[in-house]
C-alpha positions in Angstrom: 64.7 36.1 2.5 64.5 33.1 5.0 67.3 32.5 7.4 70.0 30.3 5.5 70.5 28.0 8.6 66.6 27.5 9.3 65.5 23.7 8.6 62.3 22.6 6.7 59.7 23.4 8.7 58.5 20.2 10.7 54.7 21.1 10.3 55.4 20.5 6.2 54.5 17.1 6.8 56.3 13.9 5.9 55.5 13.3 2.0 56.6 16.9 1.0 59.8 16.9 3.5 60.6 13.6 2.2 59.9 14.9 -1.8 62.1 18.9 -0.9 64.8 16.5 0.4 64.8 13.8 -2.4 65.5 17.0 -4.4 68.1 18.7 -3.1 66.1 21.3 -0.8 67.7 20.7 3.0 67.0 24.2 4.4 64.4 27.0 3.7 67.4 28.8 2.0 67.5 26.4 -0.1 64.4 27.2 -1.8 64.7 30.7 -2.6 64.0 31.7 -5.5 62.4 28.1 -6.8 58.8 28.3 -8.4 55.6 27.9 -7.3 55.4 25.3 -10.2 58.7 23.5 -10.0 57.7 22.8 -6.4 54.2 21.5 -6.9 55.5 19.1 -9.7 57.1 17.1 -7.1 55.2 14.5 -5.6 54.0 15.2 -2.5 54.1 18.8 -2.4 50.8 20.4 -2.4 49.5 23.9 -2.1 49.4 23.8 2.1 53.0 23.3 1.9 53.6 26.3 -0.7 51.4 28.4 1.6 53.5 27.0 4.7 56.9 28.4 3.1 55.7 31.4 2.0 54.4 32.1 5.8 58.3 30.8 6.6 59.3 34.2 5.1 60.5 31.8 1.7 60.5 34.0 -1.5 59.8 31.5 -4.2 59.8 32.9 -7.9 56.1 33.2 -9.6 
């Protein structure tokens, strides 16, 4: 599990911080336990930033 405190990560890039926070994800705690799939529906989430959390220690559901 992530830190609960720990921000998006700033290297994320803009369209995919801007898409986590238009959807209620403010911190990496925040997305535990979210899928891979839910998170790629949103626009401007891509597979670099689902390979970026999981290096962020974030344990998303399969």
């Amino acid at each position: 599990m992530s830190d609960p405190a720990a921000p998006l990560p700033t290297n994320l890039g803009r369209p995919a911080t801007r898409a986590f926070e238009a959807a209620g994800y403010r911190s990496l705690a925040d997305l535990e336990g979210a899928s891979e799939q839910e998170l790629l529906a949103l626009h401007g989430v891509g597979p670099r930033a689902i390979k970026i959390l999981r290096e962020r220690g974030v344990a998303l559901a399969p």
